[in-house]
N, C-alpha and C positions, 0 to 999 in steps of 0.2 A: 093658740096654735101649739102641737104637739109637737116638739120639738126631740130626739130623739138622745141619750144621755152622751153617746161617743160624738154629739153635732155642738154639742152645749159648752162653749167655751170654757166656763167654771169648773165643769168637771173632768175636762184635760188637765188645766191645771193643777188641781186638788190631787189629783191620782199624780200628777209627776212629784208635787210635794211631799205626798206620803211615800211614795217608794225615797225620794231622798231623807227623808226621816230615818228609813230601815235602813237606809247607807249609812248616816251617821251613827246609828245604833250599834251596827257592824264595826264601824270605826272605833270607838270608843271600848268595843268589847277587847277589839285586836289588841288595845293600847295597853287595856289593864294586861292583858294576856301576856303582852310585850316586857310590864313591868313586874309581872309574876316571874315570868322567865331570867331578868336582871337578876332579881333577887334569887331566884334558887341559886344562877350563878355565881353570885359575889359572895352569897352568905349562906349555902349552903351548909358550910357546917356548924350554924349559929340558928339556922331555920327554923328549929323546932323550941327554939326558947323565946325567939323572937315573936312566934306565931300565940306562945303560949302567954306570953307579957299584951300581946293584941287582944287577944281572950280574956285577960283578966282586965283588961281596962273596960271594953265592952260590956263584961259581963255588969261592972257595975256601973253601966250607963243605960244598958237595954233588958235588963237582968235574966232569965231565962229566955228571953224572947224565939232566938235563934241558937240555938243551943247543940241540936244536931246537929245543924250547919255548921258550927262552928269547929264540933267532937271531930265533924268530916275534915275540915282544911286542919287542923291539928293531925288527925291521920297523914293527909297531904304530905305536911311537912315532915315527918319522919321516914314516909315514904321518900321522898323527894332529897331527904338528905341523905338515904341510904341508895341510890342511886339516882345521883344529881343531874348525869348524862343524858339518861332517860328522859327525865323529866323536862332537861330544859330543852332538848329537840321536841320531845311532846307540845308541850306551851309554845315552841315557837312556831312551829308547824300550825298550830291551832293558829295563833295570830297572822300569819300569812294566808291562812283559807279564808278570815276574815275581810282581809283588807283586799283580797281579790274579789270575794263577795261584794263586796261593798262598792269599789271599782268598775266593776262589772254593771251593779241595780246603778250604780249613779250616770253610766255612760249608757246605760237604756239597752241593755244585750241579753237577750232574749237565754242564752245559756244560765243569766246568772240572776234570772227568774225563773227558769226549773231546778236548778240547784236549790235555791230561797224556799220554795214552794214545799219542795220535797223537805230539804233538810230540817225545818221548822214542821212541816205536818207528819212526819214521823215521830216527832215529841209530843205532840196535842195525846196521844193514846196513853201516851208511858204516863205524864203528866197526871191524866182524867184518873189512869189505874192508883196511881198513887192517893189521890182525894178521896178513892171510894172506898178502896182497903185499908190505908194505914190512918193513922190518928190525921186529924186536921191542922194542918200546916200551912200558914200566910203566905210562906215561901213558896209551896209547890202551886198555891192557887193564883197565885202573883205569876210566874213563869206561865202557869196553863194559859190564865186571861193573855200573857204577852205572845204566847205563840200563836193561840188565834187570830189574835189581831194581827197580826206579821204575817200569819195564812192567808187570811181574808182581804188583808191591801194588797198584796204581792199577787191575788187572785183575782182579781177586780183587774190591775193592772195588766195582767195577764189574756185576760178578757177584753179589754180595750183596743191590746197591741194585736188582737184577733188569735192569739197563739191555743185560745180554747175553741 
């Protein structure tokens, strides 16, 4: 008997679990976001030696691996200690959209599934542009693979709660 996917118990389930996956994912980003922002706070004017002593421990742990990545948060922090005010409303701002998101996908509100949807499917492009032009980086194809996949359950769910 054909049983139809939105009638099938398992897959109610499975879809409310993966959206609360993407909440915690949210949560967890907010948090780091939270503890970037302590730090520009407190140490601000220590930032860019402190980020630069992270870098060099890394470097000989993962050795070139992430390397841009790294040139870029070392920018960050010079940025960041050249105007720490900025920065740290930035980062908290950032963390507060998070943990709204997050709040939002885990109380099942249909606002913070088009928020999700959008805000993550307008990275898939920028993401792909990166893979295809610039050299090949784990990191940009790590992020691509995650935003899909955050597109694609938040999309389904979406689908479910009939809002497509």
């Amino acid at each position: 008997m054909f049983v139809p996917d939105n009638k099938r118990p398992s897959a109610h389930h499975s879809a409310n679990q993966s959206i609360v996956m993407v909440a915690v994912y949210e949560v967890l980003k907010g948090a780091v976001a939270l503890l970037v922002a302590f730090m520009v706070w407190r140490l601000h004017t220590r930032l860019p030696e402190l980020i630069q002593g992270f870098i060099n421990g890394l470097h000989h742990v993962i050795g070139s691996l992430l390397a841009v990545q790294l040139q870029q948060l070392s920018q960050f922090a010079d940025k960041a200690n050249q105007n720490w005010h900025k920065a740290f409303w930035l980062v908290t701002v950032y963390a507060l959209l998070r943990f709204i998101e997050a709040y939002g996908l885990y109380r099942d509100k249909t606002w913070a599934y088009w928020y999700s949807v959008l805000g993550y499917g307008i990275f898939v492009p920028v993401e792909l542009y990166y893979l295809l032009v610039k050299p090949f980086d784990w990191v940009h194809l790590g992020i691509f693979l995650l935003n899909v996949f955050i597109v694609v359950v938040v999309y389904r769910n979406m689908k479910r709660k009939g809002l497509l």
